[in-house]
Structure formats: structure tokens, C-alpha cells
C-alpha positions as CSV (number, residue, x, y, z in Angstrom):
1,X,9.8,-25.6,-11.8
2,X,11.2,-23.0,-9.2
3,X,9.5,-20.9,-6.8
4,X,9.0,-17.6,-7.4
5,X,10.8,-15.1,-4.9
6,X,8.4,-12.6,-3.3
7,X,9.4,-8.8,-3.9
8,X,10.8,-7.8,-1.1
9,X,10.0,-4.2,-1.4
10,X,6.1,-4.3,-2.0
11,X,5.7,-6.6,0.6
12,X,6.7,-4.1,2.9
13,X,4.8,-1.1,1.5
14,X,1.3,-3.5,1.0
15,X,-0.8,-5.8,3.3
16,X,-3.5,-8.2,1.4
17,X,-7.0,-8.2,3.5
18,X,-9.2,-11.4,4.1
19,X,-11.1,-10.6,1.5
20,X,-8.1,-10.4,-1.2
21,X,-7.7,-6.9,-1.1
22,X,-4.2,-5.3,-1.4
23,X,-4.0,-2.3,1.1
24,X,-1.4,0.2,1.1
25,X,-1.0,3.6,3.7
26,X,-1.2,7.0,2.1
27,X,1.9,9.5,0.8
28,X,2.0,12.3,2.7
29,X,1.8,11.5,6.7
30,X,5.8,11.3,6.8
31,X,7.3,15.4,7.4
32,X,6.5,19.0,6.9
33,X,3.2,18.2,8.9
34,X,3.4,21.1,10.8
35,X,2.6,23.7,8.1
36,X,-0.7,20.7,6.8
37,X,-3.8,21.7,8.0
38,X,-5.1,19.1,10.8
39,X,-8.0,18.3,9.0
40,X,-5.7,17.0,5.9
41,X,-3.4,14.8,8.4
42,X,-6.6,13.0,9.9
43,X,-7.9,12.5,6.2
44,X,-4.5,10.9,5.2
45,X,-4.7,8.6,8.2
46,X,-4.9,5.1,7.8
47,X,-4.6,1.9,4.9
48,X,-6.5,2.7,1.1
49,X,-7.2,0.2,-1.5
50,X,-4.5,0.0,-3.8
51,X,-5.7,1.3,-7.6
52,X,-7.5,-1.2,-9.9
53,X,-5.1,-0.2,-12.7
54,X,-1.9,-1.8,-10.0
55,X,-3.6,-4.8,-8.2
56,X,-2.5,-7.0,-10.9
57,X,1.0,-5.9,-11.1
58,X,1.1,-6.1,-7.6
59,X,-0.2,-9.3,-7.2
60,X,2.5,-10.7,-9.3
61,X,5.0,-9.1,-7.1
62,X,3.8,-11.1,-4.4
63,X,3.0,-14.3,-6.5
64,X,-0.6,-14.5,-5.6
């Protein structure tokens, strides 16, 4: 039986945690930041946990 390829794309927009979470960074940090309130950048900062409703989509994608 053949492997199966890893999706390119996701791996690049998603990081999996120790724990088996899959990560991703927030929409929103990437222009127009100027006219954003600096409360709402700091707030977009950093990696969420992907939806429940996508994790096993995802997963597939990256053949875990």
C-alpha cells in the first residue's frame, strides 16, 4: 500500500501540539492594522485551537 502525501498547504498554515492539538494563527494580523484598534491586534496575537467541527478533516490532510 502507498503512503499518503502530506498536504502541503495545511501543513504550512497548522502546527500539532504535544498534546495532539492542531494549532493555527488568527485571520486578521496581516494589513489595514493601522485603522484596528490596539486592543483588537493584541487580542489577535498568537496560535488558537483549530475548530472541533475541522480537526478531523485536518488531520487527514496531514495523515495523522
Amino acid at each position: 500500500m502507498p503512503k499518503n502525501k502530506t498536504h502541503s498547504g495545511i501543513s504550512k498554515r497548522v502546527r500539532v501540539t504535544g498534546s495532539g492539538k492542531i494549532t493555527h494563527e488568527g485571520a486578521g494580523k496581516r494589513h489595514n492594522l493601522e485603522k484596528k484598534p490596539s486592543r483588537v491586534t493584541r487580542r489577535m496575537t498568537g496560535m488558537r485551537d483549530l475548530a472541533a467541527n475541522d480537526v478531523p478533516r485536518v488531520k487527514r490532510m496531514l495523515g495523522i
